[in-house]
VODREN-272156 format. One record per residue (C-alpha): residue number from 1; x, z, y. Coordinates in Angstrom, 2 decimals, padded with zeros to 5 digits. Layout:
<pts>
<pt resi="NUM" east="X" up="Z" north="Y"/>
...
</pts>
This chain:
<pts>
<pt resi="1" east="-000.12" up="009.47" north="-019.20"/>
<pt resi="2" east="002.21" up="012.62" north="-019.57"/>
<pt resi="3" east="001.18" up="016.04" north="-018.02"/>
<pt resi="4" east="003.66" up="017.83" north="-016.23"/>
<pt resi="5" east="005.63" up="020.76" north="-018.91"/>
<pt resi="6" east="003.95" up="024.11" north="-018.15"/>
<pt resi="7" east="000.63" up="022.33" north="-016.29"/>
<pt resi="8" east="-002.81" up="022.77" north="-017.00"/>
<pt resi="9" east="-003.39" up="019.54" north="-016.13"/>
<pt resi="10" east="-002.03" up="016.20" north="-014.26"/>
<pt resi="11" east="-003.56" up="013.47" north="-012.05"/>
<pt resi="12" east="-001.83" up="010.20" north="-010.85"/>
<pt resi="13" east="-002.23" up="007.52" north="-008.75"/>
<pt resi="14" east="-001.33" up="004.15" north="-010.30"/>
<pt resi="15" east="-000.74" up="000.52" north="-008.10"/>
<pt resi="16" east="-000.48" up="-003.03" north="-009.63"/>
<pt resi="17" east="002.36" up="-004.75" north="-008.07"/>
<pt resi="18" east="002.17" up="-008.70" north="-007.36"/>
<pt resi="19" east="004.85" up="-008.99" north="-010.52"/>
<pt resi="20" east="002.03" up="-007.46" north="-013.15"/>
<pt resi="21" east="003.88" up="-003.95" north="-013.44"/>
<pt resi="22" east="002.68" up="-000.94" north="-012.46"/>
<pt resi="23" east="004.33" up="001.47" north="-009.75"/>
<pt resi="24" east="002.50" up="005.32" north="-010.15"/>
<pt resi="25" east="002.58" up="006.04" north="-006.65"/>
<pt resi="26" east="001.27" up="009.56" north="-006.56"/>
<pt resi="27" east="000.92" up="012.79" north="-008.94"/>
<pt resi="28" east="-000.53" up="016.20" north="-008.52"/>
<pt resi="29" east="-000.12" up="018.80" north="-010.95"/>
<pt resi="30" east="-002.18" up="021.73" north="-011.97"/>
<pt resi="31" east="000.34" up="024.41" north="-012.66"/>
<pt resi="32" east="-002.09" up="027.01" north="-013.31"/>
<pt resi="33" east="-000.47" up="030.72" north="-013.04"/>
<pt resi="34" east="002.00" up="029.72" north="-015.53"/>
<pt resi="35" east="004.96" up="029.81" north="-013.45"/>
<pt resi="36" east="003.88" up="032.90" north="-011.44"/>
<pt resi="37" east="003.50" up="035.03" north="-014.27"/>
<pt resi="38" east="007.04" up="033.75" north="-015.23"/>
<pt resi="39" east="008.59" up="034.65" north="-011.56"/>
<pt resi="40" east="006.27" up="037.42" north="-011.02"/>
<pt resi="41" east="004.35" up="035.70" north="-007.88"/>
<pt resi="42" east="001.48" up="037.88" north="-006.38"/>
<pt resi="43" east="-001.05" up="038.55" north="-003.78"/>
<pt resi="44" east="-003.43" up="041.05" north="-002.76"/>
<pt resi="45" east="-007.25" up="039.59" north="-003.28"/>
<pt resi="46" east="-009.88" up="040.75" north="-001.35"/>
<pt resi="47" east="-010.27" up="044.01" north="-003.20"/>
<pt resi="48" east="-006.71" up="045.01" north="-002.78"/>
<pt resi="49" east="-006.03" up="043.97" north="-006.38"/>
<pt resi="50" east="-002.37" up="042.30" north="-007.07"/>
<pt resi="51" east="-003.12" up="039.06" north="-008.75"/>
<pt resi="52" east="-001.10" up="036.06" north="-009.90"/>
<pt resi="53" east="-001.00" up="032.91" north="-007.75"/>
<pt resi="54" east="-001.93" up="029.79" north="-008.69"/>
<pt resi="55" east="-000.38" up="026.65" north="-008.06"/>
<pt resi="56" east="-000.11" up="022.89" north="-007.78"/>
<pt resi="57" east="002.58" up="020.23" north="-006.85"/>
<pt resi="58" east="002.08" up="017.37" north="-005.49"/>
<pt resi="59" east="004.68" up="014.01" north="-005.31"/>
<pt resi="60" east="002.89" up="011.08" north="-002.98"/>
<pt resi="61" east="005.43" up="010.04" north="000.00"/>
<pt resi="62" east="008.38" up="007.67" north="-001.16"/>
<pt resi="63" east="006.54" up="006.23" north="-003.68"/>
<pt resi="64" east="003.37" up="005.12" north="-001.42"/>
<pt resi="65" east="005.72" up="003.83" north="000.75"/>
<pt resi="66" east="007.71" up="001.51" north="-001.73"/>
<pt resi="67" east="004.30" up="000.71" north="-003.32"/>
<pt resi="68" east="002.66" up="-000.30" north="000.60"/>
<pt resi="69" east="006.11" up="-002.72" north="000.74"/>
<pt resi="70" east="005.88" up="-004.38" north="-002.59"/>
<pt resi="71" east="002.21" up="-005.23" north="-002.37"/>
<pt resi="72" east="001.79" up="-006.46" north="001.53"/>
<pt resi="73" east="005.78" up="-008.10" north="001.49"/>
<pt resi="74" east="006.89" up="-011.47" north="001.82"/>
<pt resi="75" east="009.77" up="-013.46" north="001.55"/>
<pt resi="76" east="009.76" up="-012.46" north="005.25"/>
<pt resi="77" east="009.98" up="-009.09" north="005.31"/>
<pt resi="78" east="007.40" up="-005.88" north="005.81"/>
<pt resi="79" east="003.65" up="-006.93" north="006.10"/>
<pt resi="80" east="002.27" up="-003.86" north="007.40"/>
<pt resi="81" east="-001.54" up="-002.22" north="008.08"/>
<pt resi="82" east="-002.06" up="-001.77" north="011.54"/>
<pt resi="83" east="-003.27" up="001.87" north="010.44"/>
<pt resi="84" east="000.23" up="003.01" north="009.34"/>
<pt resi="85" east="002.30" up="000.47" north="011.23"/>
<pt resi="86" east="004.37" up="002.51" north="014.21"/>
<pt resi="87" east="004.50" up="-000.66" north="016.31"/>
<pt resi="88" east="000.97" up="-002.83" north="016.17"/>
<pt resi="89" east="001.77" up="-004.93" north="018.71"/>
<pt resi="90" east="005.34" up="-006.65" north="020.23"/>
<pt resi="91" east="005.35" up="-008.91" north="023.60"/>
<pt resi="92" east="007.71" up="-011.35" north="023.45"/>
<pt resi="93" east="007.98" up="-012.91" north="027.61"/>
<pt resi="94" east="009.86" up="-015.93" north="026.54"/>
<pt resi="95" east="011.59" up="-016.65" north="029.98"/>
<pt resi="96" east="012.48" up="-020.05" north="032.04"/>
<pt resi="97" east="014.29" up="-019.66" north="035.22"/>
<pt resi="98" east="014.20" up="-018.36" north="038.78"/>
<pt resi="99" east="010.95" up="-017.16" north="040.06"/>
<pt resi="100" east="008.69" up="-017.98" north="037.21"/>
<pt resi="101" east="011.12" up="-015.46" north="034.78"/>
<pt resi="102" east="009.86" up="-012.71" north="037.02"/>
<pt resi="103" east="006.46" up="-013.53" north="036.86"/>
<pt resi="104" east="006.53" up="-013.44" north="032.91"/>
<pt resi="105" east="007.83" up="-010.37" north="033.27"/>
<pt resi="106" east="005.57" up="-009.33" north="035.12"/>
<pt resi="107" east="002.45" up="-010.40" north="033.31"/>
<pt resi="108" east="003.81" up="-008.77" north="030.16"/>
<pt resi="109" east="004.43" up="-005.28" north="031.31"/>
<pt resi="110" east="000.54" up="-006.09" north="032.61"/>
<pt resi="111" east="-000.69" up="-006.81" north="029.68"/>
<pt resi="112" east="001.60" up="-003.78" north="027.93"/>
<pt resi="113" east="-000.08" up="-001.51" north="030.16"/>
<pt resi="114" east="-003.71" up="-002.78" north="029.50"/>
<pt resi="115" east="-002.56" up="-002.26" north="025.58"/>
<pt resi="116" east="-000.75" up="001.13" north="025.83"/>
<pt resi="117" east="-004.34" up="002.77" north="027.52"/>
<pt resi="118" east="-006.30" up="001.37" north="024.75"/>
<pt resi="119" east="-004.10" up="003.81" north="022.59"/>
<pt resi="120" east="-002.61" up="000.43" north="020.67"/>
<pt resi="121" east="001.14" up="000.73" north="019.45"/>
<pt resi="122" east="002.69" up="-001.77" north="021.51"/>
<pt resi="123" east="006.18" up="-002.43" north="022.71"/>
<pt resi="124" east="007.19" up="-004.22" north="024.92"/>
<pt resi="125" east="010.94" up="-006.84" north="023.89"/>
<pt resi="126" east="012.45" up="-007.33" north="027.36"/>
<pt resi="127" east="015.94" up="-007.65" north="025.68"/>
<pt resi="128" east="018.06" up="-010.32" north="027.48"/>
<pt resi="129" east="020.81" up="-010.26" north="025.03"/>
<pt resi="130" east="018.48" up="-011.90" north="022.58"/>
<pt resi="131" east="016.61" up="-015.15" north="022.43"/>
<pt resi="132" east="012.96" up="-015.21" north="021.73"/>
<pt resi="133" east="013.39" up="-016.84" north="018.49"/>
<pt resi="134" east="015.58" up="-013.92" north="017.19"/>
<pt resi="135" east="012.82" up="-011.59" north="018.59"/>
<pt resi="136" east="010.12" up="-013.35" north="016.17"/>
<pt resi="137" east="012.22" up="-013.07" north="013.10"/>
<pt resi="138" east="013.40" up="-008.86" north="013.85"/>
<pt resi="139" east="009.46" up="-008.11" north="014.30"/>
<pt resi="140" east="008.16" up="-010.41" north="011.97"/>
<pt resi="141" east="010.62" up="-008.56" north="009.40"/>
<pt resi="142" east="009.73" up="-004.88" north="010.56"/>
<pt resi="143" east="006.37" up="-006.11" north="010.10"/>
<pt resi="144" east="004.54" up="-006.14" north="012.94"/>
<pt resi="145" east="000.73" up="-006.80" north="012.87"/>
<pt resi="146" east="000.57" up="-008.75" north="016.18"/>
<pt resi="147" east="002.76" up="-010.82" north="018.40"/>
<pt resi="148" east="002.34" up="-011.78" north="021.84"/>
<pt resi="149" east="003.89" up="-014.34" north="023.12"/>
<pt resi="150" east="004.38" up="-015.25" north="027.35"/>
<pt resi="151" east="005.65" up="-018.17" north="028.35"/>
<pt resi="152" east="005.87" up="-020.70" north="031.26"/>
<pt resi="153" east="002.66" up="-022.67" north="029.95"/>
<pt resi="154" east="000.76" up="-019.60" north="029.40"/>
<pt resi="155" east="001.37" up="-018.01" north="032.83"/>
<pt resi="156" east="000.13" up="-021.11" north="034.24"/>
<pt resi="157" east="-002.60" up="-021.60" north="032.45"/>
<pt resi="158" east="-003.56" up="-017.87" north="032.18"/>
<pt resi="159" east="-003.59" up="-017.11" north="028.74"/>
<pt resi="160" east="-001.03" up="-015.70" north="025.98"/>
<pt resi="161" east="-000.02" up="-016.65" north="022.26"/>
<pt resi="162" east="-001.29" up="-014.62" north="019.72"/>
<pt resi="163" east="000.44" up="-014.50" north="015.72"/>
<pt resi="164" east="-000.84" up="-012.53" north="013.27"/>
<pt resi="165" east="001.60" up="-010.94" north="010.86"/>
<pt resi="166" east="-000.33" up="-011.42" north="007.60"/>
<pt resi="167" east="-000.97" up="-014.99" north="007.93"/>
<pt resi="168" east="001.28" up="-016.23" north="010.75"/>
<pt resi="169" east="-001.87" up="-018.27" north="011.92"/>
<pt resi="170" east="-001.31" up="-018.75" north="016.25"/>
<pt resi="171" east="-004.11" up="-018.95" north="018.54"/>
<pt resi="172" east="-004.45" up="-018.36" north="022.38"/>
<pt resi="173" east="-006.96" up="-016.46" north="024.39"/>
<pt resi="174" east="-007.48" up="-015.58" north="028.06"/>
<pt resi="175" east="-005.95" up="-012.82" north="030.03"/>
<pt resi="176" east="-009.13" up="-011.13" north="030.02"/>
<pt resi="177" east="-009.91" up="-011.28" north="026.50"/>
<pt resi="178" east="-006.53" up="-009.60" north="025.18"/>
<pt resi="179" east="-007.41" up="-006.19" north="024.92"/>
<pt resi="180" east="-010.82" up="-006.66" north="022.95"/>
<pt resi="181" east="-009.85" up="-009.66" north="021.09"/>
<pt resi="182" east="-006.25" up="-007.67" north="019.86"/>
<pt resi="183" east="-008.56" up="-004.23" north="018.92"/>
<pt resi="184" east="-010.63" up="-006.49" north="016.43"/>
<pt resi="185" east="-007.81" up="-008.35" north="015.08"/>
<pt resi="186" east="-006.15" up="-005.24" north="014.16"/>
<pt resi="187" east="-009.17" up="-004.19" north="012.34"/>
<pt resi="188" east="-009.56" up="-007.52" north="010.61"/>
<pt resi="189" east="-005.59" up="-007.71" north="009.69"/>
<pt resi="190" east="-006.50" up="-004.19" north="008.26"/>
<pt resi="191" east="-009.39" up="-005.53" north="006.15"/>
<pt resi="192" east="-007.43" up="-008.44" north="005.26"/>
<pt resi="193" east="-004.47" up="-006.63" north="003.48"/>
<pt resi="194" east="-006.97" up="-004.46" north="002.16"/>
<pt resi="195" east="-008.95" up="-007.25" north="000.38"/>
<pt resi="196" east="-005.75" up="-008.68" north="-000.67"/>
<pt resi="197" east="-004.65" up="-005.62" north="-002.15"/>
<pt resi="198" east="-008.44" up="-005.20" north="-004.38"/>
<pt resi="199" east="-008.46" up="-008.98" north="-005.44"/>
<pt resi="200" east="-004.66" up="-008.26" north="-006.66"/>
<pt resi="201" east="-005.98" up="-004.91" north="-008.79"/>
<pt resi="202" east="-009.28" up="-006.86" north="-010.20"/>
<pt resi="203" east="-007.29" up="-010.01" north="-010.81"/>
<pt resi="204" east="-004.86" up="-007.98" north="-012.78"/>
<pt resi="205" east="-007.00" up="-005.99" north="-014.99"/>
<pt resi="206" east="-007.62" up="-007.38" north="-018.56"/>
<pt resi="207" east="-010.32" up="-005.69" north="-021.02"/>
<pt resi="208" east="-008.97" up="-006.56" north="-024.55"/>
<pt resi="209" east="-010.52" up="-005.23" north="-027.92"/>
<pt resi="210" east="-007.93" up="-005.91" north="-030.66"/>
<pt resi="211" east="-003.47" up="-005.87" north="-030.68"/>
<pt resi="212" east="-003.35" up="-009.37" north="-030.38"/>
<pt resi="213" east="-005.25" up="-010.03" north="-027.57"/>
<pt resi="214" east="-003.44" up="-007.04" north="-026.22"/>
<pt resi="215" east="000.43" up="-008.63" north="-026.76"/>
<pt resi="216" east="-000.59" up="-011.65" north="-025.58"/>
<pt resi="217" east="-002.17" up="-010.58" north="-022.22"/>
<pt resi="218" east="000.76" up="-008.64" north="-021.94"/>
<pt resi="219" east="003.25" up="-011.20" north="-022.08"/>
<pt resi="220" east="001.54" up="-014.17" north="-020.69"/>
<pt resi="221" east="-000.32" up="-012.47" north="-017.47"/>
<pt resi="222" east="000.93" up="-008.39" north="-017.18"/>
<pt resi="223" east="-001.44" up="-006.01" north="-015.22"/>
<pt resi="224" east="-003.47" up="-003.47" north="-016.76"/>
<pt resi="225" east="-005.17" up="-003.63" north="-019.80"/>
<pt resi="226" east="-008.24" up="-001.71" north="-020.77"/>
<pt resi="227" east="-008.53" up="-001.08" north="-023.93"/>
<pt resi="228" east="-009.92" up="001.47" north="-026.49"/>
<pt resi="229" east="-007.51" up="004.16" north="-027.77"/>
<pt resi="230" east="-007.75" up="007.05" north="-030.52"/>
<pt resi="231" east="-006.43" up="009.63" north="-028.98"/>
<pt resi="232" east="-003.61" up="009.64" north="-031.14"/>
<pt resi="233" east="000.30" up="009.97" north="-029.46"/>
<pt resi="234" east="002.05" up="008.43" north="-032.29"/>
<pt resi="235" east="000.09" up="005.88" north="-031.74"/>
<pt resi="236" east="000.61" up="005.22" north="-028.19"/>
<pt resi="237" east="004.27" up="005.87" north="-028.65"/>
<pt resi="238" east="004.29" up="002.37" north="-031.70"/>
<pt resi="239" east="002.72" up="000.61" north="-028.90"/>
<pt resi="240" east="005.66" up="001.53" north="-026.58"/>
<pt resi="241" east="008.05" up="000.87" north="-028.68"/>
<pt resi="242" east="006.53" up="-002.53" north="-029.84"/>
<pt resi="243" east="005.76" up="-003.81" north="-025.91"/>
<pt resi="244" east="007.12" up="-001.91" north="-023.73"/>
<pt resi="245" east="003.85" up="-000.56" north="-021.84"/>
<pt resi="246" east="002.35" up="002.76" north="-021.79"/>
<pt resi="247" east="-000.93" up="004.62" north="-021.14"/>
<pt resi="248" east="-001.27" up="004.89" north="-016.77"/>
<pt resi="249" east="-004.27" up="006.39" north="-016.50"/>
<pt resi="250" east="-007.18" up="007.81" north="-018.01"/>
<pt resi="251" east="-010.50" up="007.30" north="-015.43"/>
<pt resi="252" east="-011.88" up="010.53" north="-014.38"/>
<pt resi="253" east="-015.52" up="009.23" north="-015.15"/>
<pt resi="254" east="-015.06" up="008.77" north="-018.81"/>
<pt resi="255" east="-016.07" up="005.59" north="-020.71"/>
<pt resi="256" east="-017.76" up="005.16" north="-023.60"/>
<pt resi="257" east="-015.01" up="003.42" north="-026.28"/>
<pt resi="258" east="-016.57" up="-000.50" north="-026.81"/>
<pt resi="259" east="-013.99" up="-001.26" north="-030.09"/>
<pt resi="260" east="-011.95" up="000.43" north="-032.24"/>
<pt resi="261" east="-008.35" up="001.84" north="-031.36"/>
<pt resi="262" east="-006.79" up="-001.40" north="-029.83"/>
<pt resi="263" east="-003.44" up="-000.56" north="-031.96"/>
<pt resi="264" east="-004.34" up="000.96" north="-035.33"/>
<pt resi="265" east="-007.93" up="000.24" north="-036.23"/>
<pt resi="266" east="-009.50" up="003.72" north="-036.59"/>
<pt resi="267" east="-012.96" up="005.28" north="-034.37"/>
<pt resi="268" east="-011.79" up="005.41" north="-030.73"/>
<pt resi="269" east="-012.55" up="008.49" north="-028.91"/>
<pt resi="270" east="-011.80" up="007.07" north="-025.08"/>
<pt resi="271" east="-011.10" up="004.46" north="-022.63"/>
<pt resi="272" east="-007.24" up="004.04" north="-021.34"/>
<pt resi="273" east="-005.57" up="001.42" north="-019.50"/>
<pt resi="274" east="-002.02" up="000.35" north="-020.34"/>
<pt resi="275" east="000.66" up="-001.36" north="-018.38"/>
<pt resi="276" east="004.29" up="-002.27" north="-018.46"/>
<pt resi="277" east="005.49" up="-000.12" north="-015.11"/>
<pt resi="278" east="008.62" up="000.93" north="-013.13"/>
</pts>
């Protein structure tokens, strides 16, 4: 992993994506007082004393955002976490005729109102210049967690249609369930995407102890590989060249090196992992 020109020291943040390449999703750098010695930065410390500033910079935004997308999306659209997701929860009153359209109606700004002062993100579609079906496929692509469905048979029988997002399973409940049963399904959509998300990472890290087990992990599966290194740049930089993937992290808790340098042989002196990335 590169440190930033002119920083102490750098940190990063590194995703597997569902293709085996990496995406480094966030960076902070160190910066030390290098910069404010440069630009002449100062403050006045406790004792009155000018000093020189230090600093950091941090990059984390677009890239968590592209890296949330390309690990919870489908063919579909956005699969998002309830916890970050700005809608949690559509209604969808899918009308008949006459009277019973106004009762829908009715029902669902209910049931919108029950939601809404349980602090849920919901919204309620009462567009008439679009069908239901339409509705499903806008919110299913924005990714909505949970859909609510009202229709004729469910006013009658006193229940609604509930989809999850994340596995577009459907199940219906009683009016007087809604609010409890649609708080734990958000936290179990939430712990869903989140155990998807782990398996992904475990499933797509490779220990390997010599090149050729290296290439051909590489080319046949992807992901990370942990591996052995010895320290040496030039070294990392034939591996580059030869397959295309680089050093993405170095763990914070050190390991102990099990094998020699995966590339040229000689004493290791740490633990790396490598990936091909973005």
């Amino acid at each position: 992993m590169e440190k930033f020109a002119g920083a102490l020291y750098t940190t990063a943040l590194e995703a597997m994506m569902p293709d085996g390449k990496a995406l480094q999703m966030g960076t902070s750098h160190q910066l030390g007082q290098h910069f404010s010695k440069v630009f002449d930065i100062k403050f006045l410390d406790k004792d009155e004393k000018e000093q020189y500033v230090w600093q950091t910079s941090w990059g984390f935004s677009t890239r968590m955002i592209g890296a949330l997308v390309m690990v919870h999306g489908d063919d579909k659209g956005l699969v998002l976490p309830p916890r970050v997701a700005p809608v949690q929860v559509v209604i969808v009153p899918i009308p008949y005729k006459g009277a019973e359209t106004e009762a829908i109606m009715t029902k669902a700004k209910e049931i919108f109102e029950k939601l809404r002062k349980k602090d849920i993100a919901v919204v309620l579609d009462d567009r008439e210049e679009y069908t239901p079906g339409w509705k499903f496929n806008q919110w299913e692509l924005k990714g909505v967690p949970i859909r609510i469905e009202i229709g004729p048979r469910d006013l009658k029988q006193k229940q609604v249609t509930l989809a999850r997002r994340d596995t577009f399973q459907k199940s219906t409940l009683k009016e007087e369930e809604i609010t409890d049963t649609v708080t734990k399904l958000l936290e179990e959509i939430q712990n869903n995407l989140f155990n998807k998300a782990k398996k992904l990472l475990e499933e797509s890290t490779t220990t390997v102890k010599n090149y050729d087990e290296f290439k051909k992990v590489l080319e046949e599966k992807g992901g990370f590989i942990r591996a052995s290194w010895c320290g040496n740049s030039a070294c990392e930089e034939r591996i580059k060249d030869e397959t295309g993937a680089t050093i993405r992290t170095v763990p914070f808790e050190k390991e102990k090196p099990f094998s020699k340098c995966v590339h040229c042989g000689e004493d290791a002196s740490e633990v790396v992992y490598f990936a091909r990335s973005y």
